[in-house]
C-alpha positions, 0 to 999 in steps of 0.5 A: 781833128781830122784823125789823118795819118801823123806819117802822111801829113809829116812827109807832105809838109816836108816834100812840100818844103823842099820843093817850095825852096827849089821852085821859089827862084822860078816863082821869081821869074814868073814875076818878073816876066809879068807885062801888064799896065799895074806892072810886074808884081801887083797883079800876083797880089791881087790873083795869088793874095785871092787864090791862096785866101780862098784855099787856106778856107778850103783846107779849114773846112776840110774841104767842104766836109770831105774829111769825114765822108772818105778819106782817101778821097780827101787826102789825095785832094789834100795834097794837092789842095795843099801844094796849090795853095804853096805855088800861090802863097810864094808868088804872093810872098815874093811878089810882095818883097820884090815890089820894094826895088820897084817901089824905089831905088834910094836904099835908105827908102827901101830900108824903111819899107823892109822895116814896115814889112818886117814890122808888121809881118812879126805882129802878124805872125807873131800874134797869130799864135796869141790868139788862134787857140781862143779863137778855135775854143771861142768858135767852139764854143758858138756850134757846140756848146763846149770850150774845146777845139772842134772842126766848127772852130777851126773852120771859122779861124780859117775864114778869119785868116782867109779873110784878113789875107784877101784885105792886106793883099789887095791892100798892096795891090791897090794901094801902091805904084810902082816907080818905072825908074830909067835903070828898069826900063832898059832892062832887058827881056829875063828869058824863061824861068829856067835861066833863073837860077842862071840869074842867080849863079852869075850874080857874085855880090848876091851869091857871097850875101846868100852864102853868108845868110845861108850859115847863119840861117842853119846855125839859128835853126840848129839853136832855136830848134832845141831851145826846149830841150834846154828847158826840158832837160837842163833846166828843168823848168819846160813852162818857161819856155814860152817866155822865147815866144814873148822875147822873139815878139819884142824884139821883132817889134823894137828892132825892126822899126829902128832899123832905119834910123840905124841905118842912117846913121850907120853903114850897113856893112858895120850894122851886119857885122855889129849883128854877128858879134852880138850874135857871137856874144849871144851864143857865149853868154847864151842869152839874147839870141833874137834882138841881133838876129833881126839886125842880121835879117833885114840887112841880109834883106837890104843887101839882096835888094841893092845886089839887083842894081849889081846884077842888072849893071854886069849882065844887062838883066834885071831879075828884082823877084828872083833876087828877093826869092833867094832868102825865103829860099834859104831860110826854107832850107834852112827850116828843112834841115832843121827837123834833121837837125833837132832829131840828131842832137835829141838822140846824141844827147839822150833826149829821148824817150821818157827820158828827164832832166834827172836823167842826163850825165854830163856827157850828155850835157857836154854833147848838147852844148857842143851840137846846139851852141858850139858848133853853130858859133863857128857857123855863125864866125864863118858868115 
């Protein structure tokens, strides 16, 4: 719509990705640090949820129209447009998932909220790619008369996420309370954000989750990312590779309000490991990678969550944001290292160019499924 270099904005979302995953312990320790009668983390919903919803509108209009006025202009502002609206964004995001040690300290009620939030969020994002095409076409259609996708709609898709953002932060922000439990008060003072990542590297029992997570995250990464050349060029048949679209929303949605009831009845060490041999019998068979991956997720989520209580026992400071931030900091390098990933097994598989199905060897068949199922099973082993 904007006509905007491809090579400017590829090299924008990257940088700004790899910094997002370095500074999420940071964002973390801002939000444990925070002192105010709503407590530590409500207060980033209700000024972040407002901040980053007003920006994702700006970044829609194109700002304010700027885009077709001078754009040098507009891309320098862009940019950091952009990276202002990530700082805000993560301080929402970790906020919200760090609310839930300070919500309760049962771990089968944290259970039940990791499974709310990751229930709904599924749908959210989930569903935000059924209908943002007719949305755009629909808003189109309004201001031009034309079923196509115009600036109008996509400034209308932007007020409309813009909006539903502001309501479920402020929903957090004024519909709960966080519990001030005997172990958080005695806490003491975090320091400042640097000693983060000092928070981090003396927590052993969150450090061996994190590594296990952080295998399994580049091994799903470095499936998922090329399942459509599968479809393209083994199997010939590239439409039905939506149907992982459809898969992934089902699975989202039936496992993650199961979860807790498993969980009560199951320990969460056999749910992690029952995931991982799903996951192994997945990468065998090749089929049904998303239902144990949501298994393996949210316990990964719970297990980060508990490790707080460890931390704050062996080192006396409580550190619930930075915690909760190590695992959208690895599944976003995770999703770094996934456009590396897709581009080296394109080229050693010949998956390039105009080449087609009709054009692959059993050489490079053999090269995609060591690359894209086999070396990632043995990740997948390690964690």
């Amino acid at each position: 719509i904007y006509g905007l270099p491809p090579a400017v904005m590829g090299t924008l979302f990257l940088v700004v990705r790899v910094l997002d995953a370095i500074t999420d312990p940071i964002m973390g320790a801002i939000a444990d640090q925070t002192k105010s009668r709503w407590g530590r983390f409500r207060p980033w919903q209700f000024l972040a949820g407002a901040i980053s919803s007003v920006l994702i509108v700006l970044v829609y209009t194109g700002l304010f129209g700027l885009v077709n006025v001078n754009t040098t202009w507009f891309i320098v502002l862009f940019v950091i447009t952009f990276i202002v609206l990530d700082v805000f964004y993560s301080l929402r995001d970790i906020s919200y998932w760090g609310m839930i040690p300070a919500l309760s300290s049962d771990s089968h009620e944290r259970s039940t909220y990791t499974a709310l939030g990751s229930f709904t969020g599924s749908i959210g994002y989930n569903g935000i790619t059924v209908v943002v095409i007719p949305i755009v076409t629909y808003f189109s259609w309004v201001f031009t008369g034309k079923y196509v996708e115009s600036q109008s709609g996509w400034t209308c898709f932007g007020i409309i996420v813009g909006l539903l953002g502001l309501l479920t932060a402020w929903t957090v922000a004024f519909g709960t309370k966080e519990n001030e439990s005997a172990l958080r008060s005695k806490a003491q003072k975090n320091g400042n954000p640097i000693e983060a990542f000092k928070a981090i590297f003396q927590n052993d029992q969150l450090l061996w989750v994190a590594l296990s997570y952080l295998l399994y995250a580049i091994a799903n990464v470095a499936t998922t990312g090329v399942l459509i050349f599968l479809f393209k060029f083994i199997l010939d048949n590239q439409a039905a590779y939506s149907l992982t679209g459809v898969i992934a929303l089902v699975a989202g949605l039936v496992m993650a309000p199961l979860y807790p009831i498993l969980n009560k009845r199951i320990p969460r060490r056999y749910l992690y490991i029952g995931g991982m041999i799903s996951m192994i019998v997945a990468y065998v068979l090749l089929v049904l990678f998303y239902i144990p991956g949501t298994l393996i997720q949210m316990t990964a989520i719970l297990s980060l969550t508990d490790s707080i209580e460890y931390g704050q026992l062996k080192n006396g400071k409580r550190n619930e944001a930075v915690t909760l931030s190590v695992r959208p900091m690895l599944d976003k390098i995770g999703g770094a290292l996934s456009n590396g990933i897709t581009g080296f097994i394109a080229v050693a598989a010949g998956m390039t160019g105009s080449a087609t199905a009709a054009d692959m060897t059993p050489a490079n068949i053999h090269t995609f499924e060591v690359c894209a199922f086999y070396v990632p099973l043995v990740l997948i082993v390690l964690s």
